[in-house]
C-alpha positions in Angstrom: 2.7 24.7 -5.9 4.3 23.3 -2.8 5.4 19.1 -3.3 4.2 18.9 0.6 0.6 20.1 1.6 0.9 18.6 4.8 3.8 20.6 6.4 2.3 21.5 9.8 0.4 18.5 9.9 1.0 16.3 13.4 0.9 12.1 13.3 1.2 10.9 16.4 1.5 6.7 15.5 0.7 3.9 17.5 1.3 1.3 14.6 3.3 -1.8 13.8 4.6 -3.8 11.0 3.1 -2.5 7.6 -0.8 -1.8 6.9 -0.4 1.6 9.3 3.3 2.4 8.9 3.1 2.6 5.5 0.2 5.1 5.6 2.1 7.5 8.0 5.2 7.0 6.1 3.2 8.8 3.0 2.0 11.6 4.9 5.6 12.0 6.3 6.8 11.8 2.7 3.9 14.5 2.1 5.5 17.1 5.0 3.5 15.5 8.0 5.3 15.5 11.3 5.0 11.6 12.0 6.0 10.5 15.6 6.2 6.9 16.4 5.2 5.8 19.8 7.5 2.4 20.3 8.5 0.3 23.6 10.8 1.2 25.3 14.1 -0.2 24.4 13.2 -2.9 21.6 11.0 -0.5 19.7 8.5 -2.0 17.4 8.5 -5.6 16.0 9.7 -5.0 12.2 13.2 -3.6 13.8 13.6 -7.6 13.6 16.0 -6.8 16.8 18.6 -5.2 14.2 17.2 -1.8 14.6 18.0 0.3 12.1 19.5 -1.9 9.7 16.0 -4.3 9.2 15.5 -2.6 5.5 11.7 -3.2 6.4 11.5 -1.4 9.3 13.2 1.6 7.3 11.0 1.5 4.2 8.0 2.1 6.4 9.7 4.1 9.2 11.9 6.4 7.9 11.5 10.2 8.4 9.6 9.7 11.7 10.4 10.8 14.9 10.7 7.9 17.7 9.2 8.5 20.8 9.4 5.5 23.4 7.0 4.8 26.8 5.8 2.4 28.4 1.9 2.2 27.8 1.7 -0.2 30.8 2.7 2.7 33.3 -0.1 4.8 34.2 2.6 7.5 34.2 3.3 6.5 30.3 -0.2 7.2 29.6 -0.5 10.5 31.4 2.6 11.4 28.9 0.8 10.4 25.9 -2.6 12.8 27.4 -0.5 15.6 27.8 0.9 15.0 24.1 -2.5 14.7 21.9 -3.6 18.3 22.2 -0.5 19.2 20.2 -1.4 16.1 17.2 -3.8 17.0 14.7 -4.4 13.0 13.7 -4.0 10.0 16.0 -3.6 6.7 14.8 -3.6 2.8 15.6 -3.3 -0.6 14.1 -3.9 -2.6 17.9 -6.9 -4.8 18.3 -10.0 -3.3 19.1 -10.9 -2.1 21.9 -6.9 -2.1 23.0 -7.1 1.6 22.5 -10.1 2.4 25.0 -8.7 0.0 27.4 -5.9 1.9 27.7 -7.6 5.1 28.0 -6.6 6.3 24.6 -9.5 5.6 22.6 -11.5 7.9 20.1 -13.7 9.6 22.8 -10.9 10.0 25.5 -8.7 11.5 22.8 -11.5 14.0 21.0 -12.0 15.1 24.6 -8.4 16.5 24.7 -8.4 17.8 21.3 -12.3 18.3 19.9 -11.0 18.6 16.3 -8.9 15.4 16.4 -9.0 13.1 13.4 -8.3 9.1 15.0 -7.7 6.5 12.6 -8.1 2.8 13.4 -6.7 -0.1 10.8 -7.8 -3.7 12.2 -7.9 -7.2 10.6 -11.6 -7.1 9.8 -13.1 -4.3 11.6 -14.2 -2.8 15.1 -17.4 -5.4 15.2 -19.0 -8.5 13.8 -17.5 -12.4 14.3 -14.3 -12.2 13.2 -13.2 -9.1 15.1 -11.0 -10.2 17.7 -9.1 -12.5 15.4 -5.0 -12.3 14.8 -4.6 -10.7 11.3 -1.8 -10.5 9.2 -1.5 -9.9 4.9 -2.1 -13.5 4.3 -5.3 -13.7 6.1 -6.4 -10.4 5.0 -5.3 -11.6 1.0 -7.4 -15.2 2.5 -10.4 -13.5 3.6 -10.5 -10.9 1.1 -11.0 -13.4 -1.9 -7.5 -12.3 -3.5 -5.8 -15.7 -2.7 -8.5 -17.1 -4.7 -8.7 -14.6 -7.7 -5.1 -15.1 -8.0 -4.3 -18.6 -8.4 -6.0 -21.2 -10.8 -9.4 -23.2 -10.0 -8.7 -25.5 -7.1 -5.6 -24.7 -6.9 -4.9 -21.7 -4.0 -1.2 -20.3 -3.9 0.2 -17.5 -1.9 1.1 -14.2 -4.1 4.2 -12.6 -3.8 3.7 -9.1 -2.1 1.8 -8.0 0.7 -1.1 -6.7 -1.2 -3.4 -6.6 1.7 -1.0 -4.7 3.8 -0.1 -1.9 1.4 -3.6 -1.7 -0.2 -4.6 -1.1 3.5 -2.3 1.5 4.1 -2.7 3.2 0.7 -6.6 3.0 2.4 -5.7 4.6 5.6 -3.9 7.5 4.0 -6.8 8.3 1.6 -9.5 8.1 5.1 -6.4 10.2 7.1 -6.6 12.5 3.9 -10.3 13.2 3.4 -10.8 13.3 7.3 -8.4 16.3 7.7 -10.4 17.8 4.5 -13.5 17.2 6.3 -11.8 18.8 9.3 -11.0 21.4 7.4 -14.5 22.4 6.6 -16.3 22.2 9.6 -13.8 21.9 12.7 -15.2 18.6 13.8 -13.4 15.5 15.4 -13.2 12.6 12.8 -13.1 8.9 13.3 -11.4 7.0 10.6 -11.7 3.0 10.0 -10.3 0.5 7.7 -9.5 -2.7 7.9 -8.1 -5.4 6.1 -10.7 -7.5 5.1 -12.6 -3.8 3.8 -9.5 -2.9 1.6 -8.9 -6.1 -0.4 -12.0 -5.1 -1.5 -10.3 -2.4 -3.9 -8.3 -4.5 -5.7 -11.4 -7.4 -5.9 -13.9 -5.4 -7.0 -13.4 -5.9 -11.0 -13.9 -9.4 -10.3 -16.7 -9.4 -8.3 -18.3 -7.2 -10.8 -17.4 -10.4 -12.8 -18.9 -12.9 -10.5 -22.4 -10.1 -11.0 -21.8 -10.5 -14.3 -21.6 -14.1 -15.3 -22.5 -15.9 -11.9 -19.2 -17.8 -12.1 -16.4 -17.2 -9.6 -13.5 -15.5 -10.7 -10.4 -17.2 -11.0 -7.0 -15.9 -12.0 -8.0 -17.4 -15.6 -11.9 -16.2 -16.1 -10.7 -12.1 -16.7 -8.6 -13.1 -19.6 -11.7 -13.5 -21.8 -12.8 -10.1 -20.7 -9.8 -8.5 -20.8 -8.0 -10.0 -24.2 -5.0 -10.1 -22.9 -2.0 -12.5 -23.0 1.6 -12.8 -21.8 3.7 -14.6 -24.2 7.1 -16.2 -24.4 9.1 -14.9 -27.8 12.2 -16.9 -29.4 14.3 -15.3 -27.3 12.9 -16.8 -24.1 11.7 -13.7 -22.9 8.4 -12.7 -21.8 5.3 -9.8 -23.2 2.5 -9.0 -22.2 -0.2 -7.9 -24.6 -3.8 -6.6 -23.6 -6.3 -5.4 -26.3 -9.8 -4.7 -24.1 -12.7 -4.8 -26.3 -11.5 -2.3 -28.9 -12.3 -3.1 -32.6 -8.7 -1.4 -33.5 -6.5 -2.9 -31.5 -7.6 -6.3 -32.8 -7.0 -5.0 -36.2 -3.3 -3.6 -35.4 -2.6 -7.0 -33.9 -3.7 -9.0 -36.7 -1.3 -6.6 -38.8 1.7 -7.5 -36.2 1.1 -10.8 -36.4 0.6 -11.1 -39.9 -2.8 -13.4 -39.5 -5.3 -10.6 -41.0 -6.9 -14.7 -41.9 -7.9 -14.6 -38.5 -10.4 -11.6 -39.1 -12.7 -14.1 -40.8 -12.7 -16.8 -38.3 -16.0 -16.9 -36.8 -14.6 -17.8 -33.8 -12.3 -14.4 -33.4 -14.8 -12.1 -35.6 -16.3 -9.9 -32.6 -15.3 -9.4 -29.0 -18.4 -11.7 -28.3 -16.6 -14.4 -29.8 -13.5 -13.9 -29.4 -14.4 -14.2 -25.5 -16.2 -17.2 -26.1 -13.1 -18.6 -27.9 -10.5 -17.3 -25.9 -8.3 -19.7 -24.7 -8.1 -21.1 -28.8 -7.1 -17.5 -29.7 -4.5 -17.7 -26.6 -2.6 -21.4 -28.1 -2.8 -19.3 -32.0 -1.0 -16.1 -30.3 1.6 -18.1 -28.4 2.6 -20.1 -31.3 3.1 -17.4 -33.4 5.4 -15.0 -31.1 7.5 -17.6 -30.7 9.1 -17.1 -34.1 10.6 -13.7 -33.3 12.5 -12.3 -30.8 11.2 -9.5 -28.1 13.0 -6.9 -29.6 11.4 -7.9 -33.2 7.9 -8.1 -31.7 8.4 -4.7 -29.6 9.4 -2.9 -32.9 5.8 -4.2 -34.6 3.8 -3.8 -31.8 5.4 -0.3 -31.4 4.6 0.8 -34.7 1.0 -0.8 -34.5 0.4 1.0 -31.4 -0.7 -2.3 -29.7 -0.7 -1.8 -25.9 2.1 -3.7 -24.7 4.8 -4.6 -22.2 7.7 -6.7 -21.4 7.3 -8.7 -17.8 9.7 -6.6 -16.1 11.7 -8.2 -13.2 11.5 -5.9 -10.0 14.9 -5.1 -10.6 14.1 -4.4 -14.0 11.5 -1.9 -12.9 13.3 -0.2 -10.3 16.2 0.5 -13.1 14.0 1.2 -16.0 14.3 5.1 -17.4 10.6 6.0 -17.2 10.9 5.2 -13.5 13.8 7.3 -13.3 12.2 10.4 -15.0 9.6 10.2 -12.6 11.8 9.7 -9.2 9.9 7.2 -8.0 12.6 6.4 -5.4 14.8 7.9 -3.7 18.5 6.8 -4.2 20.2 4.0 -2.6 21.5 4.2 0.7 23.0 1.1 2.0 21.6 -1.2 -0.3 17.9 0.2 -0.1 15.7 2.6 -2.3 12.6 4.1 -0.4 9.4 4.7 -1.9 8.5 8.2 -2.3 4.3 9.2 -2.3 3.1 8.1 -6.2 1.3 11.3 -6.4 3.2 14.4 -7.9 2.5 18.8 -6.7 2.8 21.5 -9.3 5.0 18.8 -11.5 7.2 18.0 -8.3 7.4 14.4 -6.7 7.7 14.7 -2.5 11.4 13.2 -1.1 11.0 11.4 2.0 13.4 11.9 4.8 16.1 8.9 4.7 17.0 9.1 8.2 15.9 6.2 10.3 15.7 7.1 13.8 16.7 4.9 16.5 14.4 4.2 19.8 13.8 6.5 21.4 15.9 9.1 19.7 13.7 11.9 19.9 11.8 10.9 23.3 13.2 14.1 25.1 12.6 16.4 22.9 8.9 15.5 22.2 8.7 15.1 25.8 10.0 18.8 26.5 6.9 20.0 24.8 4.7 19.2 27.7 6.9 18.2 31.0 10.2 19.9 32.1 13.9 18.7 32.5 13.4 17.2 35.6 10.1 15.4 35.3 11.2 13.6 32.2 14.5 13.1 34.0 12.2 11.2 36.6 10.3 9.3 33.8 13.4 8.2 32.5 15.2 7.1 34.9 12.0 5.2 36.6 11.7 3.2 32.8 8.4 4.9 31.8 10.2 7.0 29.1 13.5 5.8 26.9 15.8 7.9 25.2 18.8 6.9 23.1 
């Protein structure tokens, strides 16, 4: 079992910042041959004009090929023609419409290759009234509901991590994914969309199955009920998080930790029914009582219990902690930065991603060379439609 199906796979991108870049930086990691398509010169935006030292720019970048023209040349988008029969998948984060107004959209594109898979990631979509809006993660997490799921009643806070972004990508590459399956099967062009607003969706949809359930809307208090769960603060000042469900047993083994097997008889903790209705009393009870021993006391209990549990890992923490080092998660640092390889694993084997990070334009000629001769991309060159490092 090979750890990269795609190997013979073509990406040609058309994609800034995160949403898309992360997408085609899996299927790189997963043996795609991913060429960017940047400006000339400056290259995209998340270079940050430090080009290949902006560490964010290199976690979604790395691996792929740069290829640099100047889409406002006529000449530039001749190039790109003569390119797309040799691409299996084309994809693009612009807004819509940009695409088909500059000649590159799904139909133009399908005509040169009639079993081309085109992707499109947008803010909220190809139609409807907010299409033509700006969108970036905040207004996808704003739009999407997470902002509000997330914080307390009334009182909206921004998260920490752009969820939107990467749950869009992770998106993208599962539409890239099933389109080349679909491809696959019956030799047809495929036309893949996401979109922000669409993919917040996946991480919302346990709470909107709340909001079905009980009318109420979800905060980023009304799951605890549901869920049983709790993060507490021991005597050592650290923190541990504790989630039981709805299961009879772990409510028993947690009694037994806790020593409180009194609480079995309190009607107000005696079925999940209650217990739900009595939550946030069970909550004040739990965090008094872990604050008599330290982490490493409650682990051992909970541990031998068999209570599902966790301590609230810093990132560093994470990154650093040995189960995430038996699975190679990352690669290794290079110059202060660990990339992300594909969470998926072949035949046992996790896929390495590529750490180079290629500068603008590096690979212009050579892609180039596949369709035009010396002296024609000589010409290109030197007139500005092309750029090559």
């Amino acid at each position: 079992m090979q750890s990269k199906p795609l190997s013979g796979i073509r990406v040609l991108e058309f994609g800034g910042y995160i949403s898309l870049p992360f997408a085609t930086s899996m299927l790189g990691a997963l043996g795609a041959d991913v060429v960017k398509v940047e400006r000339t010169r400056c290259g995209d935006d998340f270079r940050r004009g430090v080009g290949v030292r902006s560490p964010f720019f290199r976690q979604y970048n790395s691996g792929k090929r740069s290829f640099a023209v100047d889409l406002k040349r006529p000449e530039g988008i001749e190039m790109v023609k003569a390119l797309i029969p040799r691409f299996d998948v084309v994809v693009e984060n612009m807004r819509p419409g940009k695409m088909r107004s500059l000649g590159l959209g799904p139909e133009e594109c399908t005509a040169l290759r009639p079993d081309l898979v085109c992707a499109s990631v947008t803010g909220f979509g190809s139609g409807g009234p907010l299409a033509f809006r700006p969108a970036y993660d905040t207004i996808g997490q704003a739009y999407g509901g997470l902002l509000s799921v997330l914080s307390n009643a009334g009182a909206a806070q921004l998260t920490g991590a752009a969820l939107a972004d990467l749950v869009t990508g992770i998106a993208a590459t599962t539409g890239i994914l099933a389109a080349l399956v679909g491809r696959a099967s019956n030799g047809q062009a495929q036309h893949v969309e996401t979109s922000l607003m669409e993919a917040v969706s996946i991480l919302t949809v346990d709470a909107m199955t709340q909001y079905f359930d009980d009318g109420q809307q979800p905060t980023r208090q009304s799951r605890h009920p549901q869920a049983q769960n709790f993060v507490v603060k021991t005597a050592a000042g650290e923190d541990l998080a504790i989630h039981l469900s709805s299961s009879p047993k772990f409510w028993r083994s947690f009694l037994d930790v806790m020593g409180r097997q009194d609480l079995a008889d309190d009607p107000r903790f005696e079925t999940y029914v209650t217990r739900s209705e009595h939550y946030f009393e069970l909550a004040d009870i739990v965090e008094t009582e872990f604050l008599r021993k330290t982490s490493a006391e409650w682990e051992e209990r909970l541990t031998k219990y068999d209570v599902p549990y966790a301590p609230v890992l810093t990132l560093p923490e994470y990154f650093r902690h040995p189960q995430v080092d038996w699975l190679e998660l990352f690669g290794p640092e290079q110059d202060g930065l660990a990339l992300l390889r594909p969470p998926w694993r072949f035949g046992g084997e996790r896929s390495h991603r590529d750490q180079h990070v290629a500068v603008v334009g590096e690979h212009t000629r050579e892609i180039a060379l596949e369709v035009y001769d010396d002296a024609t991309i000589d010409r290109l060159i030197a007139d500005g439609v092309l750029y090559a490092e």
